[in-house]
C-alpha positions as CSV (number, residue, x, y, z in Angstrom):
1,X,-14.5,-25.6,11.5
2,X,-17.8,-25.9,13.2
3,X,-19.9,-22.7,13.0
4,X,-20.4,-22.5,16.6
5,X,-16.2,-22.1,17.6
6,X,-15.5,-19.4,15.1
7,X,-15.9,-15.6,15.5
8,X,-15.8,-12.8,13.2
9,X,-14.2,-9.5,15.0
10,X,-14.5,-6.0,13.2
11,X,-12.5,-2.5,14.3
12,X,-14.2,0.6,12.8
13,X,-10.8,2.7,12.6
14,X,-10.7,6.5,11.5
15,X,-9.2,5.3,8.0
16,X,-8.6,1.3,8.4
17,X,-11.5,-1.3,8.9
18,X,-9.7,-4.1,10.1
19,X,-10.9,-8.0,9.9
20,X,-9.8,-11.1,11.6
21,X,-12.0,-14.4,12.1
22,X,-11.0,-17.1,14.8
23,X,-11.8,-20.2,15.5
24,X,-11.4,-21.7,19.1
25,X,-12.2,-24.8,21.1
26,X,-15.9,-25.1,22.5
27,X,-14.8,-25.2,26.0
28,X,-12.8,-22.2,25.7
29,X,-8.9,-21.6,25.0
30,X,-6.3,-22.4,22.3
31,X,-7.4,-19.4,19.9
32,X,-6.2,-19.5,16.3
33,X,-6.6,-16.7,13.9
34,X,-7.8,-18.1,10.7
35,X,-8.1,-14.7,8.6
36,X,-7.9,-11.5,8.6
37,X,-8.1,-8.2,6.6
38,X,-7.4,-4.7,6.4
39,X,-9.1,-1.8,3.7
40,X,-9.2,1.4,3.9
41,X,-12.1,3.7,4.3
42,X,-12.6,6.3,1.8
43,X,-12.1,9.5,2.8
44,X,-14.3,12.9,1.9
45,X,-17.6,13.7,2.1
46,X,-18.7,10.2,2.6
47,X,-20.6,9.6,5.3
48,X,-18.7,7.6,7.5
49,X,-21.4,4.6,8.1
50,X,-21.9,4.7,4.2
51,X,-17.9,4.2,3.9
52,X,-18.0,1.4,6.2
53,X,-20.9,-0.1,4.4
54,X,-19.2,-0.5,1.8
55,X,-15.8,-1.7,2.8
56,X,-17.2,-4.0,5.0
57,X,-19.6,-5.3,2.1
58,X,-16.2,-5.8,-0.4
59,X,-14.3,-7.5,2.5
60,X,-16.7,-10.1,3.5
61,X,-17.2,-11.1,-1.0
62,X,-13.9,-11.4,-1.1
63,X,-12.2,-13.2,1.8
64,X,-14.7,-15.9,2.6
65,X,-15.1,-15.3,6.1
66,X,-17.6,-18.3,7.6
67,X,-18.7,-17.4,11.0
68,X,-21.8,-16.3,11.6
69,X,-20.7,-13.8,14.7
70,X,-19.9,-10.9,14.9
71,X,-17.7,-8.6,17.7
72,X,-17.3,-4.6,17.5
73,X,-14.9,-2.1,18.6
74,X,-15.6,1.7,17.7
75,X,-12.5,4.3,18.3
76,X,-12.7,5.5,21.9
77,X,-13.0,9.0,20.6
78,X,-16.5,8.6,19.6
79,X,-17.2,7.1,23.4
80,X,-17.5,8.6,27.0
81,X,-15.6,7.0,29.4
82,X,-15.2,7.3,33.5
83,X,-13.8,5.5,36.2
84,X,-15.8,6.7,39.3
85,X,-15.2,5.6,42.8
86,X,-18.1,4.9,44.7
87,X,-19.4,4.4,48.2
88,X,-19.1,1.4,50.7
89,X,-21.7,-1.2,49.1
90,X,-23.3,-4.2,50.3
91,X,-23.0,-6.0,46.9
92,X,-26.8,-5.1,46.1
93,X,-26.3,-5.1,42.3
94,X,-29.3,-2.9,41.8
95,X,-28.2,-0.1,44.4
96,X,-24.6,0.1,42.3
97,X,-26.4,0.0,39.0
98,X,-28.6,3.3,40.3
99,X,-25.6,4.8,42.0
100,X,-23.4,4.2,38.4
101,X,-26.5,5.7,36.5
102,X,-27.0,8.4,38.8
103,X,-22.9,9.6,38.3
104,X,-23.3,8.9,34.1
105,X,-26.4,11.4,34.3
106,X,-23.7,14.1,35.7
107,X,-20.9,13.2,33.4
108,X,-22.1,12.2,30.5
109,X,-23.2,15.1,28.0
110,X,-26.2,13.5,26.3
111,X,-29.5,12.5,27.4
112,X,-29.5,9.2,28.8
113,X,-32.1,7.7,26.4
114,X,-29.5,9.1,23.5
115,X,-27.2,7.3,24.1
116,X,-25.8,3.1,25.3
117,X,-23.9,2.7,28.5
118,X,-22.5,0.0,30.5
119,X,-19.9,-0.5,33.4
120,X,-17.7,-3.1,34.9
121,X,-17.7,-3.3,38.3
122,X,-14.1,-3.3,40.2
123,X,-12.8,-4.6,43.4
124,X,-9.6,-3.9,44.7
125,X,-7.5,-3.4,48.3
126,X,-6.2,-0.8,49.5
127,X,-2.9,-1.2,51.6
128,X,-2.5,0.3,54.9
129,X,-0.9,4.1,54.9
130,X,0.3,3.3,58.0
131,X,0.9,0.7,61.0
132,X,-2.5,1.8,62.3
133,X,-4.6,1.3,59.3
134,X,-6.2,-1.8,57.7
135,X,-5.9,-2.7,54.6
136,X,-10.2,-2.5,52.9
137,X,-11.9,-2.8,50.3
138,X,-12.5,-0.1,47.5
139,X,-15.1,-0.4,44.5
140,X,-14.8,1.1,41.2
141,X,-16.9,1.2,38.2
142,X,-15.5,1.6,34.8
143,X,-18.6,3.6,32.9
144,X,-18.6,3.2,29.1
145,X,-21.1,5.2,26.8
146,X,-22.2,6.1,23.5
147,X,-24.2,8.0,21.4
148,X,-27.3,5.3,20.0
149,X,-27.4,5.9,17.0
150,X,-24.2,5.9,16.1
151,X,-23.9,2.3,17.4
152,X,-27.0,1.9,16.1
153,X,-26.0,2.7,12.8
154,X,-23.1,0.6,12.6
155,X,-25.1,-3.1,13.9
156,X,-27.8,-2.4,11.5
157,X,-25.1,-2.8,8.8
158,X,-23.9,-6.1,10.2
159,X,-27.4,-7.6,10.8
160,X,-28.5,-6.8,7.2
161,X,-25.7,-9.0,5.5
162,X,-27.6,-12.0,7.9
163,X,-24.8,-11.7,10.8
164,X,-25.3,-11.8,14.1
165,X,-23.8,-9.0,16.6
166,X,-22.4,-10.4,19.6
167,X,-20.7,-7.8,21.2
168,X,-19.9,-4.0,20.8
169,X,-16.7,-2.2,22.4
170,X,-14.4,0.7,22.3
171,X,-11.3,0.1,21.2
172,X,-9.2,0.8,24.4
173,X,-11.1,-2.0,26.1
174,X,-10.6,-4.3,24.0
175,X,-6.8,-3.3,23.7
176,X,-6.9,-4.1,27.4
177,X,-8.6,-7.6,27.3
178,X,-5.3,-8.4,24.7
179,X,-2.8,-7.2,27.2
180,X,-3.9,-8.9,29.8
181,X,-4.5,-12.0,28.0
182,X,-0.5,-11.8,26.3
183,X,1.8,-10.2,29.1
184,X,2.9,-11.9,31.8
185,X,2.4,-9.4,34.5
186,X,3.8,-9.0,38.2
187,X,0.9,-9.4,41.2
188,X,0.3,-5.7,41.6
189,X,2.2,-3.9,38.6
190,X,0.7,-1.1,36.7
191,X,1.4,-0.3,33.2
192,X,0.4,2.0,30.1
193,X,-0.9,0.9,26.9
194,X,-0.9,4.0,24.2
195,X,-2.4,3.2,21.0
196,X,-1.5,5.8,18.5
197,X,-4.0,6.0,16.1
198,X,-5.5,8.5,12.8
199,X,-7.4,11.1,14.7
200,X,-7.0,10.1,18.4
201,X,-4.8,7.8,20.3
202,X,-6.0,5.8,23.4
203,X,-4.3,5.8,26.9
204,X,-5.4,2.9,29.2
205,X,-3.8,2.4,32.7
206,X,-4.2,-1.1,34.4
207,X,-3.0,-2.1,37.7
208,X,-3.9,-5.3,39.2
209,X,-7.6,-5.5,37.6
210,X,-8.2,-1.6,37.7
211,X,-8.3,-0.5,34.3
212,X,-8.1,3.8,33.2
213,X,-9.1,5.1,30.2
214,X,-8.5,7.9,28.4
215,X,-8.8,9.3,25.0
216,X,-6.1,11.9,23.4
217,X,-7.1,13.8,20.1
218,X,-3.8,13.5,19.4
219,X,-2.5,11.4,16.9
220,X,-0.9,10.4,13.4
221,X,-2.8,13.0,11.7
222,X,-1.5,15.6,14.2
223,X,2.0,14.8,12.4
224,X,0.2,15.0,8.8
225,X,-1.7,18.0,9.3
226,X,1.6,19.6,9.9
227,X,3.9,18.3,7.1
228,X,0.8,19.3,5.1
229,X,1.1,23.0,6.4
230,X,4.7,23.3,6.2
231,X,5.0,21.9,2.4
232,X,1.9,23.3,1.4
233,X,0.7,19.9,0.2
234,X,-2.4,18.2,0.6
235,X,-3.1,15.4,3.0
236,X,-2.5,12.8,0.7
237,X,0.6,13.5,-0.3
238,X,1.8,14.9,3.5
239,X,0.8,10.9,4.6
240,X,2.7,9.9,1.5
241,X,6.1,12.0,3.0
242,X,5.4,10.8,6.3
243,X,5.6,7.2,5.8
244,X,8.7,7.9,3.7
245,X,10.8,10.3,5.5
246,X,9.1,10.6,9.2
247,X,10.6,9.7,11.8
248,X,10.9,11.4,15.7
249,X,13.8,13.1,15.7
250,X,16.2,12.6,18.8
251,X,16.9,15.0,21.4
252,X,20.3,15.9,23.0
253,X,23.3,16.3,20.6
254,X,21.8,14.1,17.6
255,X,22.8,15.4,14.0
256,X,20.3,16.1,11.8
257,X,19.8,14.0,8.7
258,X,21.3,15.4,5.1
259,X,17.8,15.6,3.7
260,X,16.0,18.9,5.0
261,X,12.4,17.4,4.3
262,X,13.4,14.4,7.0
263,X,14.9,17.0,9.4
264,X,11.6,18.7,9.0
265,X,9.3,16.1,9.6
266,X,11.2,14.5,12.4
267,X,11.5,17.6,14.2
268,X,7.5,18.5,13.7
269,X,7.1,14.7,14.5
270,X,8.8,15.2,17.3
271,X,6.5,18.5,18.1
272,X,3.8,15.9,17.7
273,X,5.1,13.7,20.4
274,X,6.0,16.3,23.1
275,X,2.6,17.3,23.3
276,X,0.7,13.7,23.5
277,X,4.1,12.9,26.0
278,X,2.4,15.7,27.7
279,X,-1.1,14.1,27.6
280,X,0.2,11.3,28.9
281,X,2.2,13.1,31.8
282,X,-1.1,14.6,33.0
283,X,-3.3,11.4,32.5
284,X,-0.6,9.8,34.8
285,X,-0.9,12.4,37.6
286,X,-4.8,11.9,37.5
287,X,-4.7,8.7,37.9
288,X,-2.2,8.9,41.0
289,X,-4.2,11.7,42.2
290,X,-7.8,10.8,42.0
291,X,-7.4,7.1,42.1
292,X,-4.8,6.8,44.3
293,X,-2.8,4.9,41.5
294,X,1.1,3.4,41.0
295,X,3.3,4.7,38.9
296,X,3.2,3.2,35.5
297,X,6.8,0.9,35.3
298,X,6.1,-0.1,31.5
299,X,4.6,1.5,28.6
300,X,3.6,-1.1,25.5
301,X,3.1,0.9,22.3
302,X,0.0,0.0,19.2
303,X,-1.5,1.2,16.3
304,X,-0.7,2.4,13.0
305,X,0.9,6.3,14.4
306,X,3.3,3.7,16.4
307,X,5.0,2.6,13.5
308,X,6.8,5.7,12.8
309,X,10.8,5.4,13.7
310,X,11.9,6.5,17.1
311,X,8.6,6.6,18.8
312,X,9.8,3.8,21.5
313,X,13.2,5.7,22.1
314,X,11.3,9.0,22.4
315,X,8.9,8.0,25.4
316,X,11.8,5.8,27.2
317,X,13.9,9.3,27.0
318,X,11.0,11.1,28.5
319,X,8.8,8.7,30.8
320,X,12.6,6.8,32.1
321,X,10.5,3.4,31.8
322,X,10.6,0.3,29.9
323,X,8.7,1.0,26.5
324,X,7.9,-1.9,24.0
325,X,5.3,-2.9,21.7
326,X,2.4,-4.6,22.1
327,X,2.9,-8.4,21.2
328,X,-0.7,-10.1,21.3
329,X,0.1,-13.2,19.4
330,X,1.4,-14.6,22.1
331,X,-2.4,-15.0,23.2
332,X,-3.3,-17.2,20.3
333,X,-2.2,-19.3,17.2
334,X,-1.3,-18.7,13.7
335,X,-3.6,-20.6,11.6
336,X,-1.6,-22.3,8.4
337,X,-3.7,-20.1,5.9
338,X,-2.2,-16.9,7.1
339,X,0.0,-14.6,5.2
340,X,2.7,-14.4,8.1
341,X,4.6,-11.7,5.9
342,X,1.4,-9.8,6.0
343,X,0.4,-10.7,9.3
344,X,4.0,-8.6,10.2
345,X,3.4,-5.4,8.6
346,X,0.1,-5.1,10.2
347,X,1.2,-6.2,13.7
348,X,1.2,-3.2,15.9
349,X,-2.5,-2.5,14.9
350,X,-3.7,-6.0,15.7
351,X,-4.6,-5.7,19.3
352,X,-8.1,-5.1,19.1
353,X,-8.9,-7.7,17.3
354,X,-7.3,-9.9,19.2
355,X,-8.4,-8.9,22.6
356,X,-12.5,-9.7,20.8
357,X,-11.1,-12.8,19.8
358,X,-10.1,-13.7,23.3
359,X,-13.0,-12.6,24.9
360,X,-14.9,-15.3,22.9
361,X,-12.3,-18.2,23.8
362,X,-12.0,-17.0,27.7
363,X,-13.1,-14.8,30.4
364,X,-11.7,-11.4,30.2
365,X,-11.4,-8.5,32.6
366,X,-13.3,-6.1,31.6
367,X,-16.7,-7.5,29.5
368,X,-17.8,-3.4,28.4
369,X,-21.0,-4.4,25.9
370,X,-22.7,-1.4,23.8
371,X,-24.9,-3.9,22.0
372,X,-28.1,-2.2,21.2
373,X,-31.1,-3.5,23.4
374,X,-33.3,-4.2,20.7
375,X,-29.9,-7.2,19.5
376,X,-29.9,-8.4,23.3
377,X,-33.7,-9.0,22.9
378,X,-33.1,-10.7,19.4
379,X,-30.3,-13.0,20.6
380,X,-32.4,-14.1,23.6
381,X,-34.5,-15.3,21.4
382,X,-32.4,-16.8,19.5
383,X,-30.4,-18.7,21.9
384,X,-34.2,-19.7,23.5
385,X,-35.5,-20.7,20.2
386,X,-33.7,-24.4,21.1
387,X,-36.3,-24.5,23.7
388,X,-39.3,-23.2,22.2
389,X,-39.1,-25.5,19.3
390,X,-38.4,-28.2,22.3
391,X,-41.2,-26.9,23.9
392,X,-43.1,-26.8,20.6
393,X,-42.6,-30.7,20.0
394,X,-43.1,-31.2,23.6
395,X,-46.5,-29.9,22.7
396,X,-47.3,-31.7,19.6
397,X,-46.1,-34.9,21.6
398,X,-48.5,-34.2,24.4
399,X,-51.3,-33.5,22.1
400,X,-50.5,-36.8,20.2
401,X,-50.7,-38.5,23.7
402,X,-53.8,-36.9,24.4
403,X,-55.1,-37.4,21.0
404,X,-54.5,-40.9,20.8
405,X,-55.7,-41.4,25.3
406,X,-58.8,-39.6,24.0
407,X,-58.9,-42.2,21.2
408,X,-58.7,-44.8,22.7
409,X,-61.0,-44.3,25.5
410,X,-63.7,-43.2,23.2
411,X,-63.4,-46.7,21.3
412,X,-63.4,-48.4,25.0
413,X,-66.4,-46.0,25.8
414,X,-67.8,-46.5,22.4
415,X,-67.9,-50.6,23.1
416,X,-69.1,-49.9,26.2
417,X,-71.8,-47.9,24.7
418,X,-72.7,-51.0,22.4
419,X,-72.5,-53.5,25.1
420,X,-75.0,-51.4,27.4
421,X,-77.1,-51.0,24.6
422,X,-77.6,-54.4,23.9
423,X,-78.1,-54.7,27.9
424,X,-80.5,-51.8,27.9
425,X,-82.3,-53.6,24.7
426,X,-82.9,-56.9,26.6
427,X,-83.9,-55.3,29.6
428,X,-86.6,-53.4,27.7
429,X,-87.5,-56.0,26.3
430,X,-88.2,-57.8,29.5
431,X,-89.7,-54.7,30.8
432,X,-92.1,-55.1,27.8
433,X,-92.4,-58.5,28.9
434,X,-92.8,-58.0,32.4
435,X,-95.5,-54.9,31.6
436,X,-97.3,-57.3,30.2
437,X,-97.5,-60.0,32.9
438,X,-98.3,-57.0,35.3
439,X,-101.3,-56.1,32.7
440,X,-102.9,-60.1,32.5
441,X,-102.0,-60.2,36.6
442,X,-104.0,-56.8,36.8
443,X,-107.1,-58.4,34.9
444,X,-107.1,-61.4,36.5
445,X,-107.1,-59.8,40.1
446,X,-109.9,-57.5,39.1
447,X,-111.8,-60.6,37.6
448,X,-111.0,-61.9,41.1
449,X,-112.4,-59.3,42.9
450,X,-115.5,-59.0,41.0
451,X,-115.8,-62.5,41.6
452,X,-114.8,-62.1,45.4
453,X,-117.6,-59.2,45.5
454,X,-120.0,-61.4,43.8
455,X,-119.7,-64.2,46.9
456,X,-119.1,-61.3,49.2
457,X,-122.2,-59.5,48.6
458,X,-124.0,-63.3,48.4
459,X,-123.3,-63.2,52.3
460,X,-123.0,-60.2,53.2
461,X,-126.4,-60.0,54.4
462,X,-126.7,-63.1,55.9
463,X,-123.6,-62.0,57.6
464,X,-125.3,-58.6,58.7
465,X,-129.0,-59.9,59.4
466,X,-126.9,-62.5,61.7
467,X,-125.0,-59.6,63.4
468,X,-128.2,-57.9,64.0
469,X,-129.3,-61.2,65.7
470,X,-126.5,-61.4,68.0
471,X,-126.5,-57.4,69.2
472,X,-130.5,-57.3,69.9
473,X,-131.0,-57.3,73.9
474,X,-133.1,-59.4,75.1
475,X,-137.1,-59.2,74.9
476,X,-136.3,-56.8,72.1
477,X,-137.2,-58.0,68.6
478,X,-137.3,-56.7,65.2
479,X,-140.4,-56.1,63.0
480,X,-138.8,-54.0,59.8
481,X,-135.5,-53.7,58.5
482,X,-135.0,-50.9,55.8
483,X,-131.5,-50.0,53.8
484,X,-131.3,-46.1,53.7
485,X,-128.7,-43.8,51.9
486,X,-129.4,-40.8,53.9
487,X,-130.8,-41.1,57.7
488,X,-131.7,-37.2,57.3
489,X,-133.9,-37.7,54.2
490,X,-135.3,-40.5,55.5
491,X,-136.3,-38.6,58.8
492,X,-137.8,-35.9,57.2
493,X,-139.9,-38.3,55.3
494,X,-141.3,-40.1,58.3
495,X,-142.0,-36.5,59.3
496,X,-144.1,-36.0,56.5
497,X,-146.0,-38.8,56.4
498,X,-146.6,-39.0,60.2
499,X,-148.1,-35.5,59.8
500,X,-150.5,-36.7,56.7
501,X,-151.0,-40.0,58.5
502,X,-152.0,-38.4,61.7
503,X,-156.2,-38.2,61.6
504,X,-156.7,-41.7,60.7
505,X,-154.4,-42.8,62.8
506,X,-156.4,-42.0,65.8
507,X,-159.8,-43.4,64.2
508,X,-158.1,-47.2,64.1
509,X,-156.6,-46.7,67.8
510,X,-160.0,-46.4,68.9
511,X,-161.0,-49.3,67.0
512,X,-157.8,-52.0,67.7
513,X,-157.1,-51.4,71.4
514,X,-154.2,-49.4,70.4
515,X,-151.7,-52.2,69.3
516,X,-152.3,-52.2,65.7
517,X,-150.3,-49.0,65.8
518,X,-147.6,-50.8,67.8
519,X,-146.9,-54.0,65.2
520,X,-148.1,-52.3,62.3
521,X,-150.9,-53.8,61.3
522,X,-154.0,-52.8,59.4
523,X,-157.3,-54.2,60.3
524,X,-159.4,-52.3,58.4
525,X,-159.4,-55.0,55.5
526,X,-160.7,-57.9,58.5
527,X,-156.4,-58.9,58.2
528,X,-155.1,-60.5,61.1
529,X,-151.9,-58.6,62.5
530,X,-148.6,-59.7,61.1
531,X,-146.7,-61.8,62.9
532,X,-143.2,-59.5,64.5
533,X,-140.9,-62.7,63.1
534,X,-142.3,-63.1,59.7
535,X,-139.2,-61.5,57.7
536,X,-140.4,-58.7,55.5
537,X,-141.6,-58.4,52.0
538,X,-139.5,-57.6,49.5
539,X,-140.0,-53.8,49.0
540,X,-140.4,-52.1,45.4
541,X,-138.1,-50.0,45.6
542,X,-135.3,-52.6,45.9
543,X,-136.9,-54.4,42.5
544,X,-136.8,-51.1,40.7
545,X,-132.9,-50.4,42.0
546,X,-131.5,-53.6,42.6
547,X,-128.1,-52.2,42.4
548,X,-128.4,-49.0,45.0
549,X,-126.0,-48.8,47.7
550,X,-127.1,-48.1,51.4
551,X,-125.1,-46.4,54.1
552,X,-127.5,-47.4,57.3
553,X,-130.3,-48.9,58.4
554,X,-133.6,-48.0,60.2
555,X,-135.0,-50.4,62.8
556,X,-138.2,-50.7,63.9
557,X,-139.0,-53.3,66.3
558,X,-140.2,-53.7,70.0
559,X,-139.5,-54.0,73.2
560,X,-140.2,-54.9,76.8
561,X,-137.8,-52.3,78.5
562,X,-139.9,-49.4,78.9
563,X,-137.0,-47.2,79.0
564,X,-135.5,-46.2,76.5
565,X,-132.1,-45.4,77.8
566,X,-131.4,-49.0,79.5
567,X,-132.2,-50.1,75.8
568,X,-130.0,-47.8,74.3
569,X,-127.3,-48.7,76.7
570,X,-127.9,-52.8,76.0
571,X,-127.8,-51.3,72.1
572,X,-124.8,-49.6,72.3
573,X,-122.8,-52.1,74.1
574,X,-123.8,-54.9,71.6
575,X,-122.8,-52.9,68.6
576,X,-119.2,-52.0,70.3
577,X,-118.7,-56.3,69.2
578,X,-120.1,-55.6,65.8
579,X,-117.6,-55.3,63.0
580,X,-120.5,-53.8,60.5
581,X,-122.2,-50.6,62.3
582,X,-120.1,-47.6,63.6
583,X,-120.0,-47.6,67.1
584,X,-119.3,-44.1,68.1
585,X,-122.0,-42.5,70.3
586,X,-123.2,-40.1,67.4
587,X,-123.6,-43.0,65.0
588,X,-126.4,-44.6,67.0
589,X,-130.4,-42.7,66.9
590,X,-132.8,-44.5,68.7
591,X,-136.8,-43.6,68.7
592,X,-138.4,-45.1,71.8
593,X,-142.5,-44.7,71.2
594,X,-144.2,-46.0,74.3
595,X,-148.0,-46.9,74.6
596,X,-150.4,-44.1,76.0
597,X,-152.2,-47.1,78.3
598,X,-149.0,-49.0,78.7
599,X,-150.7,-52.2,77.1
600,X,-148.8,-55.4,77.9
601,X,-146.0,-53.3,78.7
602,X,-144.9,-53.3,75.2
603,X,-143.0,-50.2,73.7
604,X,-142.5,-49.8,70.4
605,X,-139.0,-48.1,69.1
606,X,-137.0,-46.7,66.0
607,X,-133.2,-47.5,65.7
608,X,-131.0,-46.0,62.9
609,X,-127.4,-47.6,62.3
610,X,-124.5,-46.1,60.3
611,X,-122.6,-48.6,58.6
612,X,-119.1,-49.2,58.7
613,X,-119.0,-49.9,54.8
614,X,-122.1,-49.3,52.1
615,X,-123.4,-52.0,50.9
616,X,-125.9,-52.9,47.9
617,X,-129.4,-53.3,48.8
């Protein structure tokens, strides 16, 4: 048997814990019941979790139950249920959930966070009264509570022996589940179920898929508590008499038995069963009443307090319907392992278990589930832990892809990284090579240069003294030509010296006719004048600095235009052509001195010339 197509089912009695495992196909159907097992619990001061703790400990060592699942019924006298009508809905699932909470907070005699509740929601039709009317649709919810801890109680036991609770139930629902899933049924019938249990047995009406519930303290012990009375015995030995004398004792013109002890148990067993015939009576009328119900045509009897003789003829006599027991093994197989002699003795008290057993091979009616929230949570988990450990290796896969991507493109980067470097190598190494080349290229264009100045500066005076030739006007000549770095030192200098100069200046004129001053001559030595053409002497000042640099030059020369604006003109218009002097109007200072007698119309002049370069002198 594969561990995922078995189920373990458990019913917490008043005196029995009962035990049956199944196994069933995968895809649902063809139930077998495998094993089963019934102790009792011990009776006393016990507590009553304690008690099953125990049982349920000794059942499991010794019948070798396999499956790792667990469902749970607890006796409908320790549960509140309701069927409550509600209003027209619009199938919101969350308004009927607040409208079923908001009745379960009216009924329901507990605090709701005391206690675990569910419901099963019902649909059914309601004929027409009349010709007029439409048939329509009613719903109904089926509310089912508990107190918490008791259920709570109960699932801690299972999960501690390492079993996992599936489900938790009452006992009447389950009963129902079986019924449905054994009986064939008419399309529309209603019938009873009445499970006669210890301390309480359990009325459930269903018609169509509307399903009533109802617990009755009335029971089996009912019957014991009595015989105990009457004989003065204790409860032991009253259930000891019952099982071997009771009986319910006929009505009408029935002779008593010989044996007074059997006439007086049947007749309080009888007693017994008038007043739980009475329950029933009135649980019928509220269900015709309030939920506009049938009339039960069948009534199937269960549970230990059904055993007792005459039960079946005693509600035929007074409900004048069709009474039978419960067969639910009609619902499933017989596994080969089974004690079948067993199995019979234990019949009428098997529907429970069966109806968990078929709600684990196929969809029931009514799916009622008490299971604590804290065991939903857990078996979420669990039936997600499939895909978190998928997701898990889904992770370590991706991570291994990544890892070995990453990998891999560090190795490709890492040869790139190598082939770069030996790229970035030779090309520093011809950038060494090429710094280098620049460097000799550098030295030998600055020998060049020096070398280019050396012939420059050869010419350039030849080249300037030629200029100067070409921009003189005509009968205008030259008698000095001087380098200067500074035309306004140089000014002030004249100044100076013309000032100190001045006395004997005017003794010569008197003595040369006036045109030594003009050529700049000096006869007082008997020297004849110097001829305007000669060039002049090398000055001392350019032996002591032969390597001073010279921004203009002072002219001095002479001219037959008297004026000295029509020579400035011819000047200025010359040196426009010149590519050595500035040409600009500011650059060009001309002196004209002209004779006081006007002596062969000569006039003697100053010229200063900014140059468009310095140039060694």
């Amino acid at each position: 048997m594969a561990e995922q197509s078995t189920i373990l089912t458990i019913d917490i009695g008043s005196y029995t814990v009962k035990m049956a495992e199944f196994s069933y196909s995968p895809d649902g159907g063809n139930l077998v019941l495998e094993k089963f097992a019934f102790e009792p619990l011990a009776q006393g001061d016990d507590d009553p979790v304690v008690a099953f703790a125990r049982v349920y400990q000794f059942m499991l060592q010794t019948n070798n139950f396999v499956s790792n699942k667990v469902r749970m019924t607890i006796s409908g006298q320790a549960a509140f249920s309701r069927l409550s009508k509600l209003p027209e809905l619009s199938g919101d699932s969350e308004m009927v959930s607040k409208i079923i909470e908001f009745e379960a907070r009216q009924t329901v005699p507990y605090k709701m966070d005391e206690i675990i509740w569910d419901y099963q929601l019902i649909k059914h039709t309601i004929p027409p009264v009349t010709e007029l009317d439409d048939p329509h649709d009613e719903y109904e919810a089926l509310f089912v509570a508990a107190k918490r801890d008791i259920i709570t109680a109960y699932t801690d036991v299972v999960l501690e022996s390492g079993l996992d609770v599936v489900s938790v139930n009452i006992s009447p629902v389950s009963m129902a589940n079986a019924f449905y899933a054994s009986t064939k049924r008419e399309p529309g019938s209603c019938e009873m179920l009445l499970n006669i249990g210890g301390q309480s047995s359990s009325l459930v009406i269903c018609e169509g898929d509307r399903i009533f519930v109802r617990s009755i303290p009335i029971a089996g012990d009912a019957i014991t508590n009595q015989i105990s009375k009457e004989f003065a015995i204790s409860f032991n030995e009253a259930e000891d008499l019952k099982g071997k004398h009771g009986f319910v004792a006929l009505g009408g013109a029935y002779e008593d038995p010989e044996s007074e002890v059997a006439a007086t148990i049947s007749k309080i067993a009888r007693n017994v069963m008038t007043r739980l015939h009475g329950e029933v009576s009135r649980s019928i009328n509220v269900w015709r009443s309030m939920h506009n119900g049938k009339k039960p045509t069948a009534l199937y009897l269960s549970g230990g307090g059904a055993l007792i003789q005459y039960v079946s003829e005693f509600f035929t006599e007074k409900l004048n319907i069709k009474v039978d027991y419960l067969n639910v093994f009609s619902a499933m197989s017989i596994g080969k392992d089974v004690d079948r002699e067993a199995l019979l003795d234990v019949a009428p008290m098997f529907a429970e278990l069966a109806g968990m057993g078929v709600r684990s091979a196929a969809e029931v009616p009514v799916e009622i589930n008490l299971v604590p929230e804290t065991i939903k949570i857990q078996a979420d988990i669990q039936s997600k832990k499939m895909y978190f450990y998928a997701s898990c290796a889904t992770m370590v896969v991706t991570l291994l892809i990544f890892y070995a991507g990453v990998a891999k493109m560090l190795d490709f980067d890492r040869t790139r990284v190598e082939r770069v470097r030996g790229k970035v190598e030779e090309a520093q190494a011809l950038h060494e090579r090429i710094r280098e080349q620049n460097s000799m290229v550098r030295n030998e264009r600055d020998e060049y240069n020096r070398y280019l100045k050396i012939v420059k500066d050869r010419t350039a005076w030849v080249e300037l003294l030629d200029d100067l030739q070409k921009i003189v006007p005509d009968n205008t000549w030259f008698a000095s030509i001087e380098g200067i770095a500074d035309i306004e030192a140089d000014r002030r200098a004249e100044e100076s010296a013309a000032k100190s100069a001045g006395a004997s200046t005017e003794n010569q004129g008197a003595q040369n006719n006036g045109f030594a001053g003009i050529f700049g001559g000096n006869n007082n030595q008997g020297e004849p004048p110097r001829n305007p053409d000669q060039p002049p002497m090398e000055g001392q000042e350019m032996q002591q600095n032969p390597e001073k640099y010279i921004n203009a030059l002072k002219l001095k020369g002479y001219s037959l235009m008297l004026k000295p604006e029509i020579l400035g003109d011819s000047l200025r218009a010359n040196i426009k052509k010149s590519k050595f002097f500035k040409n600009e109007q500011q650059d060009i200072e001309i002196v004209l001195v002209m004779q006081e007698n006007n002596i062969n119309n000569i006039a003697a002049f100053t010229v200063y010339l900014k140059l468009n370069n310095p140039m060694k002198y």
